[in-house]
C-alpha positions in Angstrom: -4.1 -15.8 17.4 -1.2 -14.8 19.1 0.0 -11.2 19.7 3.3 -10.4 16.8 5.3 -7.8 15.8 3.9 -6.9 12.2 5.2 -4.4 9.9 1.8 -2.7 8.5 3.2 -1.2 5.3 5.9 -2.8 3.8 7.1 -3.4 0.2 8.5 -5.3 -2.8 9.4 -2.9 -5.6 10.0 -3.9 -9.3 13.5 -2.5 -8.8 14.3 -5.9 -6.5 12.1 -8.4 -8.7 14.0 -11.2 -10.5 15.0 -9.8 -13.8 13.9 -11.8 -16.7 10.6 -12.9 -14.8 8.0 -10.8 -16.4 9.7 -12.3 -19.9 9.9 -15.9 -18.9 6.4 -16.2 -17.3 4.0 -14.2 -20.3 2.2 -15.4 -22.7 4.0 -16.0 -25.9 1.7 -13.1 -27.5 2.9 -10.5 -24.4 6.2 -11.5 -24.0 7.9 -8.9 -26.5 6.1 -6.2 -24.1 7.1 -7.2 -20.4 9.7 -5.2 -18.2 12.8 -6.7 -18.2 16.8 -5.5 -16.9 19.1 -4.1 -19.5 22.8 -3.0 -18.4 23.2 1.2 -19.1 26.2 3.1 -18.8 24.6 4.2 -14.9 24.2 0.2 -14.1 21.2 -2.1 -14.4 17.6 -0.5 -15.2 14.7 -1.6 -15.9 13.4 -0.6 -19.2 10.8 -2.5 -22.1 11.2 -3.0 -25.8 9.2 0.3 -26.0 12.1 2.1 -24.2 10.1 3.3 -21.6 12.4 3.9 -18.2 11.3 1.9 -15.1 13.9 2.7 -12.7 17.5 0.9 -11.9 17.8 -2.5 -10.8 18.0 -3.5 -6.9 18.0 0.9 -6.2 15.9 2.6 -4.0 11.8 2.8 -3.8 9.2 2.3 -6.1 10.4 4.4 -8.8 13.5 2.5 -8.5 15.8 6.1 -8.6 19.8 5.7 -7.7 21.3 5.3 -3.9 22.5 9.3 -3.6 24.6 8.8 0.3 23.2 11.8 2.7 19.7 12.3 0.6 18.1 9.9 3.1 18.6 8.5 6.8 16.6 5.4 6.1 18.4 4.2 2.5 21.7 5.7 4.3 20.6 3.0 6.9 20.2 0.6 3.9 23.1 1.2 2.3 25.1 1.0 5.7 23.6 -2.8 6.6 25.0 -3.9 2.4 21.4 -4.0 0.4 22.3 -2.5 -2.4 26.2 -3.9 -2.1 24.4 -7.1 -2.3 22.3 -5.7 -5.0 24.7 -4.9 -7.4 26.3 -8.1 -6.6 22.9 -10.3 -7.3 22.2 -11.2 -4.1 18.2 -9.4 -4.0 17.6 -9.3 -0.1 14.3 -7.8 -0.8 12.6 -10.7 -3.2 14.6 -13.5 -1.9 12.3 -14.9 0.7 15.0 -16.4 2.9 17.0 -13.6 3.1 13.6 -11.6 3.3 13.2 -13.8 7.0 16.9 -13.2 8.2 16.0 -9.3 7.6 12.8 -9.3 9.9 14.9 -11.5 12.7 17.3 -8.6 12.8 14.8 -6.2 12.7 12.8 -7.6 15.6 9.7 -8.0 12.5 7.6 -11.2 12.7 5.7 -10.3 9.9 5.0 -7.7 7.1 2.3 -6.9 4.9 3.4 -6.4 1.6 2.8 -3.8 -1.1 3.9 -4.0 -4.0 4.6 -2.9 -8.0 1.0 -1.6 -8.6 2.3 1.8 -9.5 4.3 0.5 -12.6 0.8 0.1 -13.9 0.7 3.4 -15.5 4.6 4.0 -15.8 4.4 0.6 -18.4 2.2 2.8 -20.5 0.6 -0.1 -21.7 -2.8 -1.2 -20.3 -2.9 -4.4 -22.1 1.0 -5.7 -20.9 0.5 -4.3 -17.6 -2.4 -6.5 -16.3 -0.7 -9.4 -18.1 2.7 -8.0 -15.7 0.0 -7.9 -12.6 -0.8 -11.6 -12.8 2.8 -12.9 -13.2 3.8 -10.8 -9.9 0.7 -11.9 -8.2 1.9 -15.6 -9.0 5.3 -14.9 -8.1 4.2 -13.8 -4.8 2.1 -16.4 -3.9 5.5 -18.8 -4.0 7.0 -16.3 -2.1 4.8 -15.8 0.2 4.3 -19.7 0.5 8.3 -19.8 2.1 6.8 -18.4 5.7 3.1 -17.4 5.1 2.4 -16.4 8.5 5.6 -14.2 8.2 5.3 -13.2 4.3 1.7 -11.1 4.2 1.6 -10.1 0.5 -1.7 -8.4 -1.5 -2.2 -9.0 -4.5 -1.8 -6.3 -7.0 -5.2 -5.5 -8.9 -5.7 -3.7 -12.6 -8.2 -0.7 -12.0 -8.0 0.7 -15.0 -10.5 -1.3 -16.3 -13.5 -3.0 -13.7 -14.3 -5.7 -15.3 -9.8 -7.0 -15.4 -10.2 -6.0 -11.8 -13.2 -8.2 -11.1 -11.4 -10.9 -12.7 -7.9 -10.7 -11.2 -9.6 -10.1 -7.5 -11.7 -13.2 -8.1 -9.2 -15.0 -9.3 -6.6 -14.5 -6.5 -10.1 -15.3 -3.9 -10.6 -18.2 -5.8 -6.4 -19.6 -5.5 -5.5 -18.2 -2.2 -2.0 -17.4 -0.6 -2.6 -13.5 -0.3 -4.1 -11.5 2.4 -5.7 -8.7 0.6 -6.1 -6.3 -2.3 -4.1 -3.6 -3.3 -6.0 -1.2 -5.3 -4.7 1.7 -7.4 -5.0 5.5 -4.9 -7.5 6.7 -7.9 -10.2 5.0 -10.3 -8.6 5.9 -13.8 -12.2 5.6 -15.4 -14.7 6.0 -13.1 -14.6 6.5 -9.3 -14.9 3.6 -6.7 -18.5 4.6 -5.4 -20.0 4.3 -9.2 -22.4 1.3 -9.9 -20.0 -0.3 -12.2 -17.3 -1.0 -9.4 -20.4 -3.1 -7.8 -19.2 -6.3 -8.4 -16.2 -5.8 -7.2 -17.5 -5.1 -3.8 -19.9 -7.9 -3.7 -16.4 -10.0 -4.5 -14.9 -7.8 -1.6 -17.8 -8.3 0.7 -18.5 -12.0 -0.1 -14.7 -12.9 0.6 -14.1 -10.6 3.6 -10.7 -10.1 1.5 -9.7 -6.9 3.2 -8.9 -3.8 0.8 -5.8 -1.5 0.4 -5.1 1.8 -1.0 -1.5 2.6 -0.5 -0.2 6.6 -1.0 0.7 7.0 -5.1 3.1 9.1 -6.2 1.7 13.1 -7.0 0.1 14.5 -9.6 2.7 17.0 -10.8 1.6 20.2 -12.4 2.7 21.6 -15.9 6.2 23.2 -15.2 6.7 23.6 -18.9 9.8 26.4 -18.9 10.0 26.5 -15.2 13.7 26.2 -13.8 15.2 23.5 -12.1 15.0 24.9 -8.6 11.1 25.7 -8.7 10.6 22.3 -10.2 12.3 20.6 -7.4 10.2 22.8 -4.8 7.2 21.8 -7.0 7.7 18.5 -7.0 8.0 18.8 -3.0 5.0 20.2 -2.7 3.1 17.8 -5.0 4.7 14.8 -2.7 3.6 16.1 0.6 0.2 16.7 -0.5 -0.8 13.8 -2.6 0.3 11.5 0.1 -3.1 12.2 1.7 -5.5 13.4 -0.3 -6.1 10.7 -2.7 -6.8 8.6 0.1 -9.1 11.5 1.5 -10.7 11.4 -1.7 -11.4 7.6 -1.7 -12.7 7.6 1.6 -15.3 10.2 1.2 -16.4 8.6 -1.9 -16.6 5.2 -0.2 -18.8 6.5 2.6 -20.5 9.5 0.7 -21.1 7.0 -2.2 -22.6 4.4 -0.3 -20.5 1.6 -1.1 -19.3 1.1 2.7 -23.2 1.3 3.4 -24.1 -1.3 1.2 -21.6 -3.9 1.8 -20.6 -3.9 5.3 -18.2 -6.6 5.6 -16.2 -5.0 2.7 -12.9 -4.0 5.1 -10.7 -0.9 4.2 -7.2 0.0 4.5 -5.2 2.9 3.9 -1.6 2.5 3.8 1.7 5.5 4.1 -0.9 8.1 4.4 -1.0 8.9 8.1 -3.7 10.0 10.3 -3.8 13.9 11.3 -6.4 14.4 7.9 -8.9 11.5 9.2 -10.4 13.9 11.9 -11.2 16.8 10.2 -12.4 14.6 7.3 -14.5 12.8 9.5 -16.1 15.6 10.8 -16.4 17.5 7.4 -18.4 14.5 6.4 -20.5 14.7 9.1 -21.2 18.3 8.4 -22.2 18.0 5.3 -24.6 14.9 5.7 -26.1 16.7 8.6 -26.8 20.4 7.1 -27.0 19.3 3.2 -27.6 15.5 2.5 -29.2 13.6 5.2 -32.6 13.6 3.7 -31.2 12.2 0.0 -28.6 9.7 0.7 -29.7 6.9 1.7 -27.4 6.0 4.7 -28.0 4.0 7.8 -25.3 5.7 9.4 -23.6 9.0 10.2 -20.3 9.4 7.9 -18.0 9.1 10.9 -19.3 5.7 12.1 -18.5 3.8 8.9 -14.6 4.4 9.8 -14.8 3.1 12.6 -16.9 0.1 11.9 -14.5 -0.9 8.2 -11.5 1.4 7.9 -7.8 1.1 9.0 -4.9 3.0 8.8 -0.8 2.7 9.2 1.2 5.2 10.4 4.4 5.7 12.1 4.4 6.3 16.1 5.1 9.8 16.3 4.7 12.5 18.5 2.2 14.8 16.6 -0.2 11.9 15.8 -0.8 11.3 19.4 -3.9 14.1 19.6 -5.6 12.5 16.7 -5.5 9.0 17.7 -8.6 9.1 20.1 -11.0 11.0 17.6 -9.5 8.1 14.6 -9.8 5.0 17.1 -7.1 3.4 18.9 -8.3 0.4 17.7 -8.3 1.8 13.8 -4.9 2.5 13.4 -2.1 -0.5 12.0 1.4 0.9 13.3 4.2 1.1 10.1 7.7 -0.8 10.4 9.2 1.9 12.5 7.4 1.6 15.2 7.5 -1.3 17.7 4.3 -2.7 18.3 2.8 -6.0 18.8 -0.5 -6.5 17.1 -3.3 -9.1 16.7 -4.3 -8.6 13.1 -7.5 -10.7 13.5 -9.4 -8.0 11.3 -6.8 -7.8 8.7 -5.5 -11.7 7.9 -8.4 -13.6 9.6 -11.2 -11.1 9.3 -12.4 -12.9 13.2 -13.0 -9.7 14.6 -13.8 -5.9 13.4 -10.8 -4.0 15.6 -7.2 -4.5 16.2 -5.8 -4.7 19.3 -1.9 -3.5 20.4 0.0 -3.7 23.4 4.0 -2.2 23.2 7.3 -4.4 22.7 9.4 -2.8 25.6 11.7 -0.1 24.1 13.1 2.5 26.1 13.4 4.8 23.0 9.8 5.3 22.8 8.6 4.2 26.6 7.0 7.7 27.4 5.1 8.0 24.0 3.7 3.9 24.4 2.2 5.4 27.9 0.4 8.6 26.2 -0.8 6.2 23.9 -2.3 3.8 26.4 -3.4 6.8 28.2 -5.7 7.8 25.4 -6.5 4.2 24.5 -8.1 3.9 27.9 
């Protein structure tokens, strides 16, 4: 495989889907509960016969929440290159797979894996309409992905709330083809990944080799009942910045604690928009507390710590602060997000021909003195 430039954690939001698709493509008996675009007095949104808000159309994120100029330096960015210009005009760069291309040519990309509008799962607040909403995206990406398929990585979105839709969605996707991997919800919603019901599932996941993903979820926010704006605001910071790590810390100890990385391992993991700085201190945690406490009652072949490196991945963004972590989480364990500028062989990720990635730097004098640290603690 040859060595490209892959995004390792980008997405396709609900905001920037086709409007009437969830209506047009559902069963006649699901079709009067889909998402679909209705014109407001603020501009498009996305909304359901239930009246339950799902963002505006062809806005920012996953939540789909306005364009506000100066919030952000990357949608500022966005807005500056005409995306949601083109937006409001009907021209969706994000879900139009041509256009889609022409953005990773000018973005020096040759290829992105693709999460998508698994958080709208609980936002639809319907379990029933939202699985049937799962599929039609799932379809919908296949054909999209089926424009440039080396280019176009997409996962397929899978129910969670419920094992047994899961096990049928993930083995129905194995059984059609056209995506690379799984994207599963940041938390069980009945029962946690490690318990013996989520055991078929693996067996699909370890049978297939179809790599898993766990992608950051929004927060869980706590009561502010009577609480003022500004606290709520500083609340809602504070629930951001710590949920975008500890539900994936969460899933990862249960994976290897549980047993389920023990028990099936081909199963491949990967945890996306999450970082890295918590995967040391988790690892080692682990380690502590199979060492002094369980050793002798969970039946594991191997210590915590060596189940990461031997199935789990993750993406972050080349920065300064991560470089003291990246020795202890494995060079060869980490998938690089879409600001940094790295080439990759993603054998373990598409392909599944090998159990590590390897990297080497696209010249860029921006970030020439941090690629050398890097390879410095590589080798």
């Amino acid at each position: 495989m040859r060595q490209r430039a892959i995004s390792g954690d980008s997405h396709i939001d609900l905001s920037w889907m086709p409007p009437q698709l969830f209506v047009d493509e559902a069963s006649p008996a699901l079709k009067s509960r889909m998402p679909f675009v209705v014109d407001s007095p603020e501009g498009p949104r996305w909304t359901t016969n239930a009246n339950v808000p799902l963002g505006f159309a062809c806005q920012v994120g996953a939540t789909g929440r306005k364009y506000v100029p100066g919030m952000s330096a990357r949608t500022d960015k966005m807005a500056a290159e005409g995306l949601f210009d083109d937006g409001a005009n009907g021209i969706r760069r994000v879900s139009e797979p041509k256009l889609r291309i022409e953005a990773q040519d000018r973005d020096q990309i040759d290829g992105e894996l693709i999460y998508g509008i698994l958080g709208m799962s609980d936002r639809l607040k319907d379990p029933v309409a939202s699985v049937e909403m799962l599929r039609i995206y799932n379809d919908w990406l296949v054909d999209f992905c089926q424009f440039a398929p080396q280019r176009l990585l997409g996962l397929a979105q899978i129910p969670c709330h419920d094992v047994n839709l899961a096990v049928a969605e993930a083995n129905r996707i194995a059984t059609t083809g056209g995506l690379r991997g799984f994207d599963m919800a940041a938390a069980g919603k009945q029962k946690p990944y490690f318990h013996p019901d989520w055991t078929p599932f693996w067996e699909l996941a370890n049978e297939t080799r179809i790599p898993v993903h766990f992608h950051t979820f929004g927060p869980e926010m706590p009561d502010m009942t009577g609480w003022d704006a500004p606290t709520k605001e500083k609340a809602r910071g504070a629930a951001f910045a710590r949920g975008q790590f500890l539900r994936a810390s969460d899933i990862l100890s249960g994976l290897i604690m549980g047993g389920v990385l023990d028990r099936h391992s081909s199963v491949r993991i990967v945890f996306a928009e999450s970082g890295i700085g918590w995967i040391p201190y988790l690892l080692d945690r682990l380690n502590w507390c199979w060492d002094e406490e369980f050793k002798n009652s969970l039946a594991l072949s191997l210590r915590p710590s060596e189940y990461w490196h031997r199935q789990c991945y993750a993406s972050f963004q080349a920065e300064e602060s991560a470089l003291p972590v990246l020795q202890t989480v494995g060079y060869d364990n980490v998938l690089w997000a879409s600001t940094s500028r790295i080439r990759m062989d993603f054998g373990p990720i598409l392909s599944n021909s090998s159990p590590r990635c390897s990297a080497t730097w696209i010249p860029d004098p921006r970030q020439d003195s941090l690629w050398k640290r890097c390879e410095a603690l590589r080798h």
